[in-house]
Each structure stands twice: as structure tokens, then as C-alpha cells.
gemmi code that builds the backbone of each chain (N, CA, C; Angstrom):
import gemmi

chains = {
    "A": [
        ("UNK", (102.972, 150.681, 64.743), (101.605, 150.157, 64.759), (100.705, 150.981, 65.681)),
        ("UNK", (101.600, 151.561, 66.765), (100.408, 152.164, 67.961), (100.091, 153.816, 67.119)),
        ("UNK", (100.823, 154.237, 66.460), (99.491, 155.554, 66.026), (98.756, 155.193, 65.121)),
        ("UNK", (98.783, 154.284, 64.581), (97.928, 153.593, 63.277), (96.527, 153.484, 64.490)),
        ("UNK", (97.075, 152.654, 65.606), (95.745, 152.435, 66.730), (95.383, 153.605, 67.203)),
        ("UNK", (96.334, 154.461, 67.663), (95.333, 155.493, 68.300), (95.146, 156.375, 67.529)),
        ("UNK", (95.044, 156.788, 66.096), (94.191, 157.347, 65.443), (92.899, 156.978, 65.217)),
        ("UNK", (93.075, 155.199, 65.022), (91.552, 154.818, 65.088), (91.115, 154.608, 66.208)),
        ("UNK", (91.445, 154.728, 67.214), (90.557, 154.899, 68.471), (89.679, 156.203, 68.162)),
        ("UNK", (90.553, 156.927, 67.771), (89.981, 158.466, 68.418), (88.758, 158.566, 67.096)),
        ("UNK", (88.948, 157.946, 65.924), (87.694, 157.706, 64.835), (86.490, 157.362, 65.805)),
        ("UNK", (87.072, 156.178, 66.550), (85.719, 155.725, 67.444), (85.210, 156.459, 68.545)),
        ("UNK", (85.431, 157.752, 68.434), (84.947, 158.785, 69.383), (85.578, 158.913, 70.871)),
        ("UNK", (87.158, 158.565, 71.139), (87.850, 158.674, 71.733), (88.606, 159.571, 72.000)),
        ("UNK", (88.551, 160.741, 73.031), (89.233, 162.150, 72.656), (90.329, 162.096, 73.303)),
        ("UNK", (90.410, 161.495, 74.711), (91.998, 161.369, 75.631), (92.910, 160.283, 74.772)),
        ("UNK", (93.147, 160.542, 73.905), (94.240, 159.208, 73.457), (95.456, 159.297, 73.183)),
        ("UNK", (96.665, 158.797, 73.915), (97.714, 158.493, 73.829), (98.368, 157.680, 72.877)),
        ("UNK", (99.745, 157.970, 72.545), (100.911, 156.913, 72.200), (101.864, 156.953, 72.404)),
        ("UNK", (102.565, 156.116, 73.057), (103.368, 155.062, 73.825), (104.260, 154.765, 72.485)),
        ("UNK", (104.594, 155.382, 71.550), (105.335, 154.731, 70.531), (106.844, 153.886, 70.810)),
        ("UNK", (107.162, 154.259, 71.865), (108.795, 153.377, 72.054), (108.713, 152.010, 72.441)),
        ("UNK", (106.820, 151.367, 73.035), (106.496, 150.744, 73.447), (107.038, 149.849, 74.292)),
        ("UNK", (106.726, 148.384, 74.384), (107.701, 147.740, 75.498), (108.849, 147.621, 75.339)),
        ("UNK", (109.554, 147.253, 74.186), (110.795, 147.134, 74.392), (111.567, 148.221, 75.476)),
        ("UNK", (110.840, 149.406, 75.029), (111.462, 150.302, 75.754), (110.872, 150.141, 77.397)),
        ("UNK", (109.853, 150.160, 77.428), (109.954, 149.813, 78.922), (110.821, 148.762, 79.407)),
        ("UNK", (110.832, 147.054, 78.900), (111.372, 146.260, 79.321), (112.821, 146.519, 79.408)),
        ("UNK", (113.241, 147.664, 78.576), (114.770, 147.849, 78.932), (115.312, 148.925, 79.739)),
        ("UNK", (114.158, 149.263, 80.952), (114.178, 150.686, 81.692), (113.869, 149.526, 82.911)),
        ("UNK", (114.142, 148.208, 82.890), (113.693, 147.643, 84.074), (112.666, 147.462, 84.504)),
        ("UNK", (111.606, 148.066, 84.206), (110.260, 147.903, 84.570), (109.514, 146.982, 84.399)),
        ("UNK", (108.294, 146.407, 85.637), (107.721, 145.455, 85.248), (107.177, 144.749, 83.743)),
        ("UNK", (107.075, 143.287, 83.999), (106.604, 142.544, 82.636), (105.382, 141.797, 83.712)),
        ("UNK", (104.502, 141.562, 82.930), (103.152, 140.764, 83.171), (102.828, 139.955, 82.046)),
        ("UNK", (102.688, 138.412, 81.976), (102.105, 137.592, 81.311), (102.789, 136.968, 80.727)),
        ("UNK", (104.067, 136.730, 80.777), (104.358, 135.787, 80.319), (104.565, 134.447, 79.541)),
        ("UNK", (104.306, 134.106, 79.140), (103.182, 132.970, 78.795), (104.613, 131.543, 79.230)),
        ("UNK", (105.972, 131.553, 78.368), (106.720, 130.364, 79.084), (108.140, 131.761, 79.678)),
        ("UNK", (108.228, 132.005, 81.081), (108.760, 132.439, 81.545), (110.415, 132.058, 81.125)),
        ("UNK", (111.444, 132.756, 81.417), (112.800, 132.736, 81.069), (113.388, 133.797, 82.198)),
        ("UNK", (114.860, 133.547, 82.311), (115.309, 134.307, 83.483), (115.982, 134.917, 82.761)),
        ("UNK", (115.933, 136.225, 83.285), (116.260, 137.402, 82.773), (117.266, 137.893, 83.580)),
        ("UNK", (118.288, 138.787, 83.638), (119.784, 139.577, 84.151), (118.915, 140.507, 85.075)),
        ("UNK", (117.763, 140.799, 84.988), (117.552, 141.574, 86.564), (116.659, 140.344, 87.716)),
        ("UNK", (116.817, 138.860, 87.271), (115.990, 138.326, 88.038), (117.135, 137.553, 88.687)),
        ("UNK", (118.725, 137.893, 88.268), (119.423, 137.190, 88.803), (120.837, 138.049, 89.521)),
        ("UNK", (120.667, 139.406, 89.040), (121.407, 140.566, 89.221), (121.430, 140.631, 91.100)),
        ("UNK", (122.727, 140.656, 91.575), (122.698, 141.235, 92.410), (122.587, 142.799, 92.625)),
        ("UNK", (121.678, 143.061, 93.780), (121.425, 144.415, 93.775), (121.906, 145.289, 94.696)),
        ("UNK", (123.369, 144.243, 95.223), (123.535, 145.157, 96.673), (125.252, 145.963, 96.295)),
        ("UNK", (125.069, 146.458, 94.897), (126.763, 146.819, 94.803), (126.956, 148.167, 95.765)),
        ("UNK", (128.487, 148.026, 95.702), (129.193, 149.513, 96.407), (129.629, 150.100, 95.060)),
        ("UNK", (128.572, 151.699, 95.363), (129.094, 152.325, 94.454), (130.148, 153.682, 95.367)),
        ("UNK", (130.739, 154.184, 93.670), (131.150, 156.016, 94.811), (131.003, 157.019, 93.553)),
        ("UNK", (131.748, 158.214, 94.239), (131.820, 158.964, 93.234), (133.212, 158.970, 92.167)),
        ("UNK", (133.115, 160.221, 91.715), (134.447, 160.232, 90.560), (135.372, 160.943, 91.516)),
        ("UNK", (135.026, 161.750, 92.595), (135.577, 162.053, 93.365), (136.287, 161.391, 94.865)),
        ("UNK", (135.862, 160.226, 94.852), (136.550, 159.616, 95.817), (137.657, 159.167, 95.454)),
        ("UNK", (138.381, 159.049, 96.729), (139.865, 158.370, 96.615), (139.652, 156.625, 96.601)),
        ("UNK", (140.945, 156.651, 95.753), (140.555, 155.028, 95.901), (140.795, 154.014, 97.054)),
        ("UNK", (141.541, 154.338, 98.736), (141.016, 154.249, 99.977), (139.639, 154.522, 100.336)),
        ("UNK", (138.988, 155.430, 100.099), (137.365, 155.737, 100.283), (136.683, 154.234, 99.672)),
        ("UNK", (136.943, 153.798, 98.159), (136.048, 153.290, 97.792), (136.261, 151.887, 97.972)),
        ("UNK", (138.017, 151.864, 98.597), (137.938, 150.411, 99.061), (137.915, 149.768, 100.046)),
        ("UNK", (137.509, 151.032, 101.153), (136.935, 150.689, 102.316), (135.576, 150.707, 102.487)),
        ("UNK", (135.057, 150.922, 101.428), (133.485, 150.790, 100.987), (133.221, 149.348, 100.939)),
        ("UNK", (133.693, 148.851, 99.762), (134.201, 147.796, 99.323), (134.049, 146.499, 100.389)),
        ("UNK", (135.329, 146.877, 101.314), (135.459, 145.921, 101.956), (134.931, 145.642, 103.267)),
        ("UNK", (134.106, 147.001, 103.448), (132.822, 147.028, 104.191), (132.138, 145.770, 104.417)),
        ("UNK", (131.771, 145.864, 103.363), (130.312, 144.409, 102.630), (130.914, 143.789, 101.959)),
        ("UNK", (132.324, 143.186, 102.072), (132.986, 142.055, 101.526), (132.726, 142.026, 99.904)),
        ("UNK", (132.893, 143.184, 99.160), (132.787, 142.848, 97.994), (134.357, 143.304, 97.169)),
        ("UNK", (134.385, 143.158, 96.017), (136.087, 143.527, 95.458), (135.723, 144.351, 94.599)),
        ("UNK", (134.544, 145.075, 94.393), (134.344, 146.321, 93.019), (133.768, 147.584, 93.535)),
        ("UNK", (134.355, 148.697, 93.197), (133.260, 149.676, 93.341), (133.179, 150.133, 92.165)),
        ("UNK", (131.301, 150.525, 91.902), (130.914, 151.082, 90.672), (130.978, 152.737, 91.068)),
        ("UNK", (131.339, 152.942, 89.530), (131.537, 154.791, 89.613), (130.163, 155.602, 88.873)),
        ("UNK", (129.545, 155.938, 89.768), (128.518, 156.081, 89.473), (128.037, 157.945, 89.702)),
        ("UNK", (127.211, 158.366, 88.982), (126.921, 159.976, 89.269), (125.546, 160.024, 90.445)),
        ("UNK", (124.764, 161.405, 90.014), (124.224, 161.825, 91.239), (122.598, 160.181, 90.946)),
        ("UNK", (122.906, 160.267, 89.596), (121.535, 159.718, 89.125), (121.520, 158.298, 88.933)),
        ("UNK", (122.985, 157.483, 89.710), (123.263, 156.519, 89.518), (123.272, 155.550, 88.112)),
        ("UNK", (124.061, 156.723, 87.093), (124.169, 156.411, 85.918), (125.948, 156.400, 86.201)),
        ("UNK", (126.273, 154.917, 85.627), (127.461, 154.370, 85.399), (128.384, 155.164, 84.414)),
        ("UNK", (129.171, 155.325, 85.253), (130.728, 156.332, 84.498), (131.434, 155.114, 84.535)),
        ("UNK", (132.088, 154.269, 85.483), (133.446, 153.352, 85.297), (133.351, 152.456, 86.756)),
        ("UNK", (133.747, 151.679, 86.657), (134.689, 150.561, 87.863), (135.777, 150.665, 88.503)),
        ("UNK", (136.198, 149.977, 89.310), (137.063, 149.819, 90.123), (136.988, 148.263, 90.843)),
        ("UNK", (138.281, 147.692, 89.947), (137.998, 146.168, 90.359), (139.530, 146.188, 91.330)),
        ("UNK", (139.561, 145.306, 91.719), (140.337, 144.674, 92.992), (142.086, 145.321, 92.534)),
        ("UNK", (142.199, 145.382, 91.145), (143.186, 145.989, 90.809), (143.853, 147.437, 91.218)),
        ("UNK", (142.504, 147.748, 90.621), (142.335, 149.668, 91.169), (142.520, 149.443, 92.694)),
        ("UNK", (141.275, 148.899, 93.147), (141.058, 149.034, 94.572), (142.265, 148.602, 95.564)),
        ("UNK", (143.268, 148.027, 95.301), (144.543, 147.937, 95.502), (145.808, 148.846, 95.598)),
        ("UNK", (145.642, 149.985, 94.489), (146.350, 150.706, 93.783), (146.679, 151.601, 94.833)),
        ("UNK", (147.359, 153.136, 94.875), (147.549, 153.958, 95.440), (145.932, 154.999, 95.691)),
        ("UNK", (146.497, 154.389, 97.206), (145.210, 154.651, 98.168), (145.014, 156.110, 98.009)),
        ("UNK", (145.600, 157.411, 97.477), (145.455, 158.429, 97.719), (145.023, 159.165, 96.121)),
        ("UNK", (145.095, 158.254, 95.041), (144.204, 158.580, 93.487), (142.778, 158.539, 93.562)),
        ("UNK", (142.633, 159.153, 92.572), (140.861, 159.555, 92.919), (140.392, 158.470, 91.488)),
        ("UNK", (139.155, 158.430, 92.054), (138.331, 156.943, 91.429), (138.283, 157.713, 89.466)),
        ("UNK", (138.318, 158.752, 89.559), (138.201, 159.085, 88.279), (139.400, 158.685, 87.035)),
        ("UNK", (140.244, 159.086, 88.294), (141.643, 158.741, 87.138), (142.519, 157.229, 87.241)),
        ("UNK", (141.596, 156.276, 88.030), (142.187, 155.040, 87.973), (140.876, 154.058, 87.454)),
        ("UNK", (139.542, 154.458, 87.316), (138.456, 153.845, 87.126), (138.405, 153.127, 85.652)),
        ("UNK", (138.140, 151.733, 85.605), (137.901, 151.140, 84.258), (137.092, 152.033, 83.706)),
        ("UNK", (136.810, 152.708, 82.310), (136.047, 153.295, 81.702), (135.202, 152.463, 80.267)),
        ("UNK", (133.749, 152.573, 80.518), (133.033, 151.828, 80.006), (133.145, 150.866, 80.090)),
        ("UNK", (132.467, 150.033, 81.670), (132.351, 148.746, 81.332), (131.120, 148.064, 80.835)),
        ("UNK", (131.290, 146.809, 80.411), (130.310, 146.494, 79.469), (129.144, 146.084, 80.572)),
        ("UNK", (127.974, 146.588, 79.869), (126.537, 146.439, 80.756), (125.752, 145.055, 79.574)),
        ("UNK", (124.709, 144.975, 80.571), (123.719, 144.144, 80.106), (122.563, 145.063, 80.414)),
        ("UNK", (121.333, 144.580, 79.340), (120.018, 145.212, 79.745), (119.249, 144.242, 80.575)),
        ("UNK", (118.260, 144.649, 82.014), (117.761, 143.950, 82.861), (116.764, 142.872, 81.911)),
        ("UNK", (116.185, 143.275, 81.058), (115.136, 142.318, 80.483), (115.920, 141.289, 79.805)),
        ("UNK", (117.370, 141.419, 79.436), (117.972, 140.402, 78.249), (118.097, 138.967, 78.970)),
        ("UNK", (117.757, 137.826, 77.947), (117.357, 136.953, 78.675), (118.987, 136.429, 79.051)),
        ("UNK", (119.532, 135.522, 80.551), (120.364, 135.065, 80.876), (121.154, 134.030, 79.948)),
        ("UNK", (120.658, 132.838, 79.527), (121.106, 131.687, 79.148), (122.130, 132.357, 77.927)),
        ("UNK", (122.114, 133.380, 77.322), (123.166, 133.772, 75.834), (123.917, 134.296, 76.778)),
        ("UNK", (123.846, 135.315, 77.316), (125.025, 136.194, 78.130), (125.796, 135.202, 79.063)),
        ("UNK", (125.209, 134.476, 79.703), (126.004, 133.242, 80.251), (127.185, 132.425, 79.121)),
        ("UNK", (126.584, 132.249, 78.074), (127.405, 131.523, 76.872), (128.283, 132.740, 76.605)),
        ("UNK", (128.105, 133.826, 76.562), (129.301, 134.593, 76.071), (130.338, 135.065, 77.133)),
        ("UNK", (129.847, 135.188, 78.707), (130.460, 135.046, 79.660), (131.688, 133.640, 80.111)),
        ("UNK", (131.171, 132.863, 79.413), (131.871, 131.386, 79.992), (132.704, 131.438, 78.577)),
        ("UNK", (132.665, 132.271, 77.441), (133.149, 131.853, 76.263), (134.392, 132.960, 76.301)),
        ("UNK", (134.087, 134.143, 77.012), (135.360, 135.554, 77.287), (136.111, 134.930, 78.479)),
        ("UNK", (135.563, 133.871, 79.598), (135.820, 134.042, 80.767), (135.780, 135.175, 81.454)),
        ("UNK", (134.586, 135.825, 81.413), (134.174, 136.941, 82.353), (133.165, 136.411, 83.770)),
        ("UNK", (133.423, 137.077, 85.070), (132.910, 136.840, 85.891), (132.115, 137.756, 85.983)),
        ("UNK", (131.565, 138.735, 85.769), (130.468, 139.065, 86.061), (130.006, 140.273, 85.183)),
        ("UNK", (129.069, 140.814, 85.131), (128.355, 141.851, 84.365), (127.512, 142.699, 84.832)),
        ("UNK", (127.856, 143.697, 84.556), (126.852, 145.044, 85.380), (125.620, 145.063, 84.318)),
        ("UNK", (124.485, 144.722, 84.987), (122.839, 145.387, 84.707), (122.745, 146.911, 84.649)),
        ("UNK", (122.460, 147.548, 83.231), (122.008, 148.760, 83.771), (120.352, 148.981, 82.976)),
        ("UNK", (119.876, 149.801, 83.184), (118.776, 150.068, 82.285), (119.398, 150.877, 80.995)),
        ("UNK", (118.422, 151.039, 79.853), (118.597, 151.586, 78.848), (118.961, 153.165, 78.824)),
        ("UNK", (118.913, 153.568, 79.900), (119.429, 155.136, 80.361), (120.627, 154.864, 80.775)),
        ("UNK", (120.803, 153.565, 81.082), (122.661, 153.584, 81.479), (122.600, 153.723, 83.395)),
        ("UNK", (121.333, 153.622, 84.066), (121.577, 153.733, 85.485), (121.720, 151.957, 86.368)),
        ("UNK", (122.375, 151.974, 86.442), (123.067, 150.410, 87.375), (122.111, 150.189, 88.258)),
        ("UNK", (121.798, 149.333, 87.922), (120.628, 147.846, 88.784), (121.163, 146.801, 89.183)),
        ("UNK", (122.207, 146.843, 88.911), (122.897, 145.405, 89.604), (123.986, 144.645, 89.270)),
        ("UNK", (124.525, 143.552, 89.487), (125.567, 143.072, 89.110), (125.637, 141.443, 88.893)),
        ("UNK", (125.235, 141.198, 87.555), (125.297, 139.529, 87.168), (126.100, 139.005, 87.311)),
        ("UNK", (126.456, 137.704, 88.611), (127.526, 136.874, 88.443), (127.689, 135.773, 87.991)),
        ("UNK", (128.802, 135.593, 87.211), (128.216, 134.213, 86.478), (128.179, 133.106, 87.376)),
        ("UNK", (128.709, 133.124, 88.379), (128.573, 131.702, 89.965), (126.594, 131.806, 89.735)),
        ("UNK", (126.458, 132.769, 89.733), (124.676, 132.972, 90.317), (124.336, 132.704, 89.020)),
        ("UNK", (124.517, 132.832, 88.058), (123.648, 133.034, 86.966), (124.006, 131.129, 86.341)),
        ("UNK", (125.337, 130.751, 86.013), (125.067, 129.477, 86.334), (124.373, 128.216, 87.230)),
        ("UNK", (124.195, 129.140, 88.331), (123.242, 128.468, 90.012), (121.770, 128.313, 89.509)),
        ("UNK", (121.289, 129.722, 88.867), (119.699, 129.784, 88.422), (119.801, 129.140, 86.900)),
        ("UNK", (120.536, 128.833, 86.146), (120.312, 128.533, 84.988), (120.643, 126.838, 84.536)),
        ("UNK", (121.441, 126.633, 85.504), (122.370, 125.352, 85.238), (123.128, 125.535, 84.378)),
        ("UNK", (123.680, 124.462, 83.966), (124.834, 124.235, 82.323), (124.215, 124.875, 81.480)),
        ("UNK", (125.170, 125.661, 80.863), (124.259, 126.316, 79.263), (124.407, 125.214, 78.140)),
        ("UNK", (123.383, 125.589, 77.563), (123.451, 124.234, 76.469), (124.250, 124.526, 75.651)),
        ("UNK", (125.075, 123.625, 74.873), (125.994, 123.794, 74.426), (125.914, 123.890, 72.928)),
        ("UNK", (124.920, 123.507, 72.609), (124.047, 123.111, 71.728), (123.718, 124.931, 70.928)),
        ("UNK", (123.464, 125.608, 71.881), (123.049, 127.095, 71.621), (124.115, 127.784, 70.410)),
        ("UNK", (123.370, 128.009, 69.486), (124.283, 128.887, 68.354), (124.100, 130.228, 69.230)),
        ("UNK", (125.974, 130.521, 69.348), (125.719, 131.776, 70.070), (126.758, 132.924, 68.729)),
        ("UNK", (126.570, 134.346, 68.861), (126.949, 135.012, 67.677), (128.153, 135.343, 68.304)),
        ("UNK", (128.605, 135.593, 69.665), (129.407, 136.177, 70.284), (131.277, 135.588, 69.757)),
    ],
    "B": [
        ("UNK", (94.646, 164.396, 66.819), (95.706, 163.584, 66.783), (95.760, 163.235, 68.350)),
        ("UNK", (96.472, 161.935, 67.819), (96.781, 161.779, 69.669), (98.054, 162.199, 70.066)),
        ("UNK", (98.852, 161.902, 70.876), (99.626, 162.374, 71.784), (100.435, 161.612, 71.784)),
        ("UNK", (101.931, 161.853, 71.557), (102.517, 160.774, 71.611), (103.729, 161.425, 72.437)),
        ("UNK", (103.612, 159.963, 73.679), (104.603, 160.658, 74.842), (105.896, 159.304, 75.166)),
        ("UNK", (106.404, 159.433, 76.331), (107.359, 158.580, 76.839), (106.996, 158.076, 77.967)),
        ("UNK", (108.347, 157.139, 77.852), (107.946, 156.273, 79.287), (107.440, 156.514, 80.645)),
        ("UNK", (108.037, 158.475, 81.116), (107.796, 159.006, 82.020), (106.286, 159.566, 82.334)),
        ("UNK", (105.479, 159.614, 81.007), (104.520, 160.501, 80.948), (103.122, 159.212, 81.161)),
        ("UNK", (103.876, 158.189, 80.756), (102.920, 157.156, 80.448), (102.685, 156.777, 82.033)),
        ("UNK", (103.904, 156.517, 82.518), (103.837, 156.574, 84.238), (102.850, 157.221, 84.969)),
        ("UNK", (103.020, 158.289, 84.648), (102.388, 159.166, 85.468), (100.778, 159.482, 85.259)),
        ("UNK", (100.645, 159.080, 83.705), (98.752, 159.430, 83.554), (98.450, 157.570, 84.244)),
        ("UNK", (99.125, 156.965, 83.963), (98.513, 155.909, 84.698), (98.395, 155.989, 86.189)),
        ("UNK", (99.361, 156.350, 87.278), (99.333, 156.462, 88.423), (98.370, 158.093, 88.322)),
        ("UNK", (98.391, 159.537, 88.349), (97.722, 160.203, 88.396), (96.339, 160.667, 87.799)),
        ("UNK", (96.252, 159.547, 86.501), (94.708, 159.828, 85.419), (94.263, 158.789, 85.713)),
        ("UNK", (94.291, 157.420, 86.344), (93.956, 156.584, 85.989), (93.827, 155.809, 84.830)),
        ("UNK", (95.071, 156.142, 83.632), (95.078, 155.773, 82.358), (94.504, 154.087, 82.417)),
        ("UNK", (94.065, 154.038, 80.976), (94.367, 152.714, 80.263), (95.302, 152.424, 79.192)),
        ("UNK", (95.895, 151.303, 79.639), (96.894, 150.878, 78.857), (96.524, 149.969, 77.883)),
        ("UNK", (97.239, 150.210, 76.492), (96.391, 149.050, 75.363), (97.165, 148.838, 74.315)),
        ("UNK", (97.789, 147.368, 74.980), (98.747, 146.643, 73.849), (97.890, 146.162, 72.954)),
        ("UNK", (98.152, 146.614, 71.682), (97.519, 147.041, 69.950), (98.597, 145.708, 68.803)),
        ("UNK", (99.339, 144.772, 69.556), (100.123, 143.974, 69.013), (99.412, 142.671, 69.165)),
        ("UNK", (99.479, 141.715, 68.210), (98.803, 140.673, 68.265), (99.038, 139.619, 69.347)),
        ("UNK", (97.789, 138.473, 69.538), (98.174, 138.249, 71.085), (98.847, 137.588, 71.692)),
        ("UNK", (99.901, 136.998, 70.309), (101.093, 135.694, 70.437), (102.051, 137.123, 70.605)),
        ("UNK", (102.226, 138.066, 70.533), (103.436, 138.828, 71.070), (103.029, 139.448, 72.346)),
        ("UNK", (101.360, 139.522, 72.524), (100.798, 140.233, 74.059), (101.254, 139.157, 74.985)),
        ("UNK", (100.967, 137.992, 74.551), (101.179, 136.604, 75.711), (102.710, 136.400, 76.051)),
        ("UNK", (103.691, 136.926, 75.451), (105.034, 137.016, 75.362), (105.653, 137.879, 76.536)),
        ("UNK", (104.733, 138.682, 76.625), (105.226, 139.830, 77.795), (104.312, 140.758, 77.967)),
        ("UNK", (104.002, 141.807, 78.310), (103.275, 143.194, 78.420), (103.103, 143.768, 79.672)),
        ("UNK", (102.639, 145.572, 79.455), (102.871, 146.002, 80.885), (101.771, 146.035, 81.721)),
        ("UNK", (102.216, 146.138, 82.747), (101.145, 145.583, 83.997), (99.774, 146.218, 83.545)),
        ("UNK", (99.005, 145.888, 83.786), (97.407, 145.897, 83.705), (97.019, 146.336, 82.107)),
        ("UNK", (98.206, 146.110, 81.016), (97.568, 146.134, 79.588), (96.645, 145.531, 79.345)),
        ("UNK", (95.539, 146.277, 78.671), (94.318, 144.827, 77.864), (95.111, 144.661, 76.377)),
        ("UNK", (94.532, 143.595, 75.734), (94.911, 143.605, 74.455), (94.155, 143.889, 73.331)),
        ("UNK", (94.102, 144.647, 73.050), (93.832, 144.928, 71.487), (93.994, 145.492, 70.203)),
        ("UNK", (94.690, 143.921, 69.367), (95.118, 144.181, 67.988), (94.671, 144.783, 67.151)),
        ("UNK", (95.407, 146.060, 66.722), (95.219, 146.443, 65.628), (94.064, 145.936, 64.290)),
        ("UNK", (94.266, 144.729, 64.119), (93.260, 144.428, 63.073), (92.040, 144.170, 63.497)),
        ("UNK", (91.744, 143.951, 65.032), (90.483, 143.658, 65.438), (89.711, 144.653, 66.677)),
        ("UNK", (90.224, 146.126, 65.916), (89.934, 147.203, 66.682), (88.743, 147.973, 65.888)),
        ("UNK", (87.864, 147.383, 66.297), (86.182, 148.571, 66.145), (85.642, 148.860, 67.434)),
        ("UNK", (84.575, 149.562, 66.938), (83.441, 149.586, 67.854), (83.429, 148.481, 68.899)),
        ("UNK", (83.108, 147.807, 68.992), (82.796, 146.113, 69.655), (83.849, 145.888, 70.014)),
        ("UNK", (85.014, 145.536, 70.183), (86.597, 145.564, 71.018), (86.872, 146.666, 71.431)),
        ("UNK", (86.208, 147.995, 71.211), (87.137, 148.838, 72.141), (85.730, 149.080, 73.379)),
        ("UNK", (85.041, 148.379, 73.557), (83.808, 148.747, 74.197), (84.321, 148.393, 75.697)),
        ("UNK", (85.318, 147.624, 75.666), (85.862, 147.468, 76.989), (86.712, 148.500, 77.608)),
        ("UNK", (86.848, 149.258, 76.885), (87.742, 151.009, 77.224), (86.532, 151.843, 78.028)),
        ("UNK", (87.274, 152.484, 79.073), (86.188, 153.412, 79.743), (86.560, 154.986, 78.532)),
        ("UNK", (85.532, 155.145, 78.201), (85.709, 156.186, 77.239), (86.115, 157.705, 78.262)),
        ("UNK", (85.822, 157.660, 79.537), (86.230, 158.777, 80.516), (87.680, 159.366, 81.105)),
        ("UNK", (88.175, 157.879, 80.635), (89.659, 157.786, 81.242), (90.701, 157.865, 80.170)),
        ("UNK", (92.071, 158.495, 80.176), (93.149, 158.481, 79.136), (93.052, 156.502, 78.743)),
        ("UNK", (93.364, 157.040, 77.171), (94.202, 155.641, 77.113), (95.244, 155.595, 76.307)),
        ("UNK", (95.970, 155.077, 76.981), (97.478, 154.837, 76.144), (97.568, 153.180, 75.646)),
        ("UNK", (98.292, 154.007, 74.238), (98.474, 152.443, 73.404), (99.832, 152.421, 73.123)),
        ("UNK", (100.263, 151.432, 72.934), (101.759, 150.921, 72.422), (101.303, 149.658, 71.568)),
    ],
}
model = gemmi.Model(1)
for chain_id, residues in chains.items():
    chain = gemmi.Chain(chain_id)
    for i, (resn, *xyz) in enumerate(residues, 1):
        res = gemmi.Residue()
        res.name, res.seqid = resn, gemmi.SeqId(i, " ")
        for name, pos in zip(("N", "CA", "C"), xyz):
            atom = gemmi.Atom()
            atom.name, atom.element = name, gemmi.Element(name[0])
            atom.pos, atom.b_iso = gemmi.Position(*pos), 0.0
            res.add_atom(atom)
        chain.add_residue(res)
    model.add_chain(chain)
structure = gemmi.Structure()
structure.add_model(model)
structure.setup_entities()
């Protein structure tokens, strides 16, 4: 629809004119602000924790689980220079032989959520896998955070049960 | 023709051009969400007289 518009802008004697063709979706899934709302909904970056331990592919898995247990958490994300998600390291790994490097013991591809997707479905498919939590990334794949379902049930309450979910 | 760029470019004429931004989707999907300081104006009710609120000096970007 937007070059259909900014062709006719520029009819109306408009010479700087842009298009934005990927439009919001694509912003809303790069994390970036939303304005206006009209009936608000909580969304996976409004409930995402944002304080994970990440490392590299090059750390040992002692490095990343003294990261870890730094700030009392049980995961480190494996992340590059651009903080785009390669793999995990859950309490399993982080357990494992302290002297392997995060590359060759790291969960590979774990499953993300996009920051704009609204909470209340991913909660239903979380409580329906029994998964505890879910990494936020943006649509480039760079990690924003980490949805837990303790928190995301806290901000949402009971999911309705009622919800046709596809999952 | 206009210009058709990305998310990065759109960033930046807004913070460095002072762009305008102009959600062109009708206003039960503008009221749904949109990006910060978008005006709205739909496609079907884009003449003369609705775009008069555009500074004709400044970029504008539409989505």
C-alpha cells in the first residue's frame, strides 16, 4: 500500500518522499517502539527479563558458569560480537566438564520469541510443552531478553483456557 | 519515484532530516499500534487537503 502512497504524494508536488515498505510489522519485530495503542496487551518484551549472562563460543564452560552464578542465574546465552544468538547453556551444560568450550556443549537453536508477540498464546504453549522460559530476540535474531513463564504468568494471570491455541 | 529504504535508513532521516513519518493504513489498524510520532493518512483519503498537514520541506516517509 505505501508506494501506491508515496507515488501519490509525490503527484501532489512532493519531491523528498520515502518508503518504508517492510513497514511496522517490521519495526515491531526489531523491538522498537509502538505508540497508540488503542486496548493495550502485554507483549514478550514488556515482560522479558533483560538482565541475561551471555558469553562467547569461545568460552569454557567454567567461564560461563561462573558468569552465571555471579548473578544467580542457571543459563548462559551464546551470543556473537552483535549479540545475535548462536546457542545456550542451561544448568546441564553449565554443570558439565568445566574445561569444554561453550561451542561444543551449547544447545543449538533455541527457540526465540519476537518482542512485539503478544504474551497470553506463548504462555498457553509454554504451560502446554512445560517450558520455563523463552528467549526474546528481535527479527535479526539479536537477544533482548528472557521470558519466564513464573513472570509472564505474574503479569498475565491464568491463561484462559478457553483460548483456541494452534500449538 | 520515491525511495524505498529500511528500517535503518528510516531511523536515521528521522533523527538526522527531521523526517515525517506517515502511516497510509486505515485508522482501525493506525489505532492498533504505530511508530512514534506517525500522522495518519489513508491511502484512500490522500489529496491535496490531507496531505496539507505535511511540511512539504522535510523528508517524508510512509509505510
Amino acid at each position: 500500500m505505501s508506494p501506491r502512497a508515496a507515488a501519490r504524494l509525490e503527484t501532489l508536488g512532493f519531491t523528498n518522499v520515502y518508503d518504508y515498505e517492510a513497514g511496522k510489522a517490521d519495526w515491531f519485530a526489531a523491538g522498537l517502539p509502538r505508540e497508540g495503542e488503542a486496548m493495550p496487551v502485554l507483549r514478550a518484551a514488556d515482560v522479558a527479563r533483560t538482565d541475561d549472562v551471555t558469553c562467547t563460543l569461545a568460552d569454557t564452560v567454567a567461564i560461563a558458569a561462573e558468569k552465571a552464578r555471579e548473578v544467580g542465574q542457571n543459563q548462559c546465552i551464546v551470543v556473537n560480537d552483535e549479540r545475535i544468538i548462536l546457542g545456550r547453556l542451561r544448568s546441564a551444560a553449565l554443570g558439565g566438564d568445566p574445561d569444554a568450550l561453550a561451542e561444543d556443549v551449547m544447545e543449538l537453536g533455541p527457540t526465540t520469541t519476537r518482542p512485539d508477540a503478544e504474551v497470553a498464546p506463548i504462555l498457553h504453549r509454554m504451560l502446554a510443552r512445560d517450558v520455563d522460559r523463552i528467549l526474546v530476540a528481535t527479527s535479526g535474531g539479536r537477544l533482548i531478553g528472557t521470558m519466564w513463564r513464573t513472570d509472564a504468568e505474574h503479569r498475565a494471570g491464568e491463561p484462559d483456557e478457553e483460548i483456541a491455541c494452534d500449538c | 519515484m520515491p525511495t524505498a529504504i529500511t528500517r535503518d535508513e528510516l531511523q536515521r532521516l528521522v533523527h538526522e532530516e527531521d523526517a515525517q513519518v506517515v502511516d497510509v493504513l486505515p485508522a482501525r489498524e493506525y489505532a492498533e499500534g504505530h511508530l512514534p510520532g506517525a500522522v495518519n493518512l489513508p491511502l484512500k483519503k490522500l489529496d491535496r487537503d490531507t496531505a496539507a498537514v505535511l511540511d512539504r520541506a522535510r523528508p517524508v516517509v510512509m509505510y
